[in-house]
C-alpha atoms as one frame of an Amber mdcrd trajectory, in Angstrom:
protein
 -36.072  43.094  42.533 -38.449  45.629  41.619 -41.614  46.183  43.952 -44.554
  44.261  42.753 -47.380  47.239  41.374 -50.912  45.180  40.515 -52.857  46.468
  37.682 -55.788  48.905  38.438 -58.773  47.061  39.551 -62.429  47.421  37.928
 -64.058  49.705  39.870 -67.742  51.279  38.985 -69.039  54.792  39.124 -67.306
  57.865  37.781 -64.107  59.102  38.473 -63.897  61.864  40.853 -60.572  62.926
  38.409 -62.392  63.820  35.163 -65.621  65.653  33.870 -67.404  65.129  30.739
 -66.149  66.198  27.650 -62.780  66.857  28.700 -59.483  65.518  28.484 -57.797
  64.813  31.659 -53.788  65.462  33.007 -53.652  64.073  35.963 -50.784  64.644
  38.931 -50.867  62.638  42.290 -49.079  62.860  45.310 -49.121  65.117  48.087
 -47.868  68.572  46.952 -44.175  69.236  47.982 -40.911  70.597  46.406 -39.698
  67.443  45.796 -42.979  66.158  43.742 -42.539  69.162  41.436 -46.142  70.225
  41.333 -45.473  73.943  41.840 -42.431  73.438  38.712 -44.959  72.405  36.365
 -48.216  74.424  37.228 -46.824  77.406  35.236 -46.823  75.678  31.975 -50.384
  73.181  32.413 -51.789  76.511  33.047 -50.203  77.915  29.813 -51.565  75.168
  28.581 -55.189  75.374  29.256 -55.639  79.256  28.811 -55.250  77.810  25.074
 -57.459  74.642  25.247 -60.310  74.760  26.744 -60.643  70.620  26.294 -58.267
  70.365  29.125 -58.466  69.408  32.930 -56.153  69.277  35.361 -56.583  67.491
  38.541 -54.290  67.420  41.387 -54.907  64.343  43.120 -53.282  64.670  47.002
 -53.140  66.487  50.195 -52.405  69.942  49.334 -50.826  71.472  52.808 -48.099
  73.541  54.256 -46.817  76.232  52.481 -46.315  74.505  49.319 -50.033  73.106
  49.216 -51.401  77.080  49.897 -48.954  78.584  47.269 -50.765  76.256  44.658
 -53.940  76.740  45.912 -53.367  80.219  45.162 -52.100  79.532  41.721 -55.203
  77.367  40.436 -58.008  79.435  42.233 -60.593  80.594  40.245 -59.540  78.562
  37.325 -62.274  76.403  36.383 -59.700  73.962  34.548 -57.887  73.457  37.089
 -58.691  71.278  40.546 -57.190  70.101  43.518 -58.853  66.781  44.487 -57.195
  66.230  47.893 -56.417  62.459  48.875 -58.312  60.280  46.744 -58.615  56.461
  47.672 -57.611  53.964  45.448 -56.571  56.564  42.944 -54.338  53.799  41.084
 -57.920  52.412  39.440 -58.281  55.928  38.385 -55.473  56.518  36.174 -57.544
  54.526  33.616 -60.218  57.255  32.724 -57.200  59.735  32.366 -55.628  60.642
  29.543 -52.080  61.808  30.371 -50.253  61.318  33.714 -47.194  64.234  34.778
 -44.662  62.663  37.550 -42.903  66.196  37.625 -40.493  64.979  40.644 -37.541
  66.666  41.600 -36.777  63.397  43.469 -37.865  59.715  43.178 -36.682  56.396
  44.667 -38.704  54.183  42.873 -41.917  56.881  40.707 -45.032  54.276  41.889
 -47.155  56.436  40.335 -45.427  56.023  36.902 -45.778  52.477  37.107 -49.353
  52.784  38.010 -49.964  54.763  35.089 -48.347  52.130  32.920 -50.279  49.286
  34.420 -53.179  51.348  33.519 -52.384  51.628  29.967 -52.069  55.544  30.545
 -49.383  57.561  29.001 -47.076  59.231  31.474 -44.297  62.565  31.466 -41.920
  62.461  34.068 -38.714  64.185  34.933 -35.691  61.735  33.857 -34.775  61.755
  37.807 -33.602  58.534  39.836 -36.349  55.790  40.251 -38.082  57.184  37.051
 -34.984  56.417  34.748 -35.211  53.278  35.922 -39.371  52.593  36.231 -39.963
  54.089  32.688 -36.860  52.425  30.733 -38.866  50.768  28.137 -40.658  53.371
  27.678 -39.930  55.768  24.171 -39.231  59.641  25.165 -41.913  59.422  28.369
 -39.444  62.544  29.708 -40.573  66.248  30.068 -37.616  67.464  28.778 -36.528
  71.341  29.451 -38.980  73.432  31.608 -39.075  76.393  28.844 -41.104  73.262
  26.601 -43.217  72.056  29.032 -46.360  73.164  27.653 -45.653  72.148  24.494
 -44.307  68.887  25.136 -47.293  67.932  27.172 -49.573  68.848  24.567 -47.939
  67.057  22.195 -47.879  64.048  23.957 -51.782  64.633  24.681 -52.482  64.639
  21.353 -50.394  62.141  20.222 -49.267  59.320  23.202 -45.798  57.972  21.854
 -46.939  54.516  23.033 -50.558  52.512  22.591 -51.902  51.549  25.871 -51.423
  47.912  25.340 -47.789  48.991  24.803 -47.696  51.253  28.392 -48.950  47.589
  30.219 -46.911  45.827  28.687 -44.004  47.714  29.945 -45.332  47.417  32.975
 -45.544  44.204  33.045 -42.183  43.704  35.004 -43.591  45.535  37.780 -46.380
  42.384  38.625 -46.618  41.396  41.794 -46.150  37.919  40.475 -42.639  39.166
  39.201 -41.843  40.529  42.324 -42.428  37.364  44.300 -40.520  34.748  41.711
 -37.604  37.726  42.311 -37.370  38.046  45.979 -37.617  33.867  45.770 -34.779
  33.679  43.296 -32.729  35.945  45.279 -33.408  34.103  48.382 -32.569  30.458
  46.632 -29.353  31.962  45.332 -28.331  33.372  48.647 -29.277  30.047  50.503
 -26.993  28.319  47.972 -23.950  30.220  48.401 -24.349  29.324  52.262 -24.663
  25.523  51.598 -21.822  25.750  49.046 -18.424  24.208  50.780
């Protein structure tokens, strides 16, 4: 039974994750090894020493030793921000244009399913929880560090998948999905019980 994931809500106001006239890559979680945000900084800033079109936002607490050492690697880049925590950031992930879930480890990759509830195309690492969250999803994986840049460009400029596409592969995620599956698991173990 896969954990229920509601679709980003309406919310009004601007997005603290993108500036006008720029196209936005968005990361969120709180920077650690295993969230990959130092593996992939090297080639999104590659990427926007060549476009100038380009944001990145890091969206998360950015502490510890792993939080300074990218600190250190965006500072003074104009291009490149560290939001810290932002609330709600799920009804975000609309006014973005690509999401990066560069994980090293996942159990389950919530914020990949947010991003396809939001109709937003997503990279990931093919790691664990992602496999499994972005299955219907055509090519959605990073592929080998040394492409990185490229690969994310690419799939800036060209999304593999429509938006209406990304929802509805995230459709299976709906909290209404995830209730009718815990209550289907529950009425099949209740019946094994009352079975002689």
């Amino acid at each position: 039974v896969y954990n229920g994931v509601a679709p980003p809500t309406p919310r009004a106001g601007r997005s603290p994750l993108v500036r006008d006239g720029q196209r936005t890559i968005a990361l969120v979680g709180g920077v650690c090894l295993r969230k990959g945000q130092l593996d992939v900084q090297p080639a999104l800033t590659a990427l926007v020493d060549r476009r100038p079109d380009i944001d990145v936002v890091f969206a998360g607490r950015a502490a510890g030793a792993e939080g300074r050492a990218l600190r250190r690697a965006v500072e003074g880049n104009p291009q490149m921000r560290i939001t810290g925590f932002v609330a709600d950031v799920a009804s975000h992930l609309t006014d973005v244009d690509l999401v990066i879930v560069p994980s090293r480890s996942e159990g389950f990759g919530r914020v990949a399913v947010e991003a396809l509830r939001a109709g937003t195309p997503v990279l990931a690492q093919r790691v664990e929880g992602l496999v499994e969250a972005l299955r219907d999803v055509p090519d959605p994986w990073l592929g080998h560090p040394d492409r990185w840049s490229e690969r994310i460009e690419a799939e800036l400029d060209a999304p593999h998948v429509s938006p209406e596409g990304l929802r509805s592969a995230g459709a299976r995620f709906a909290p209404e999905a995830f209730v009718d599956g815990v209550l289907t698991a529950y009425r099949d173990v209740c019946s094994m019980e009352a079975a002689p």
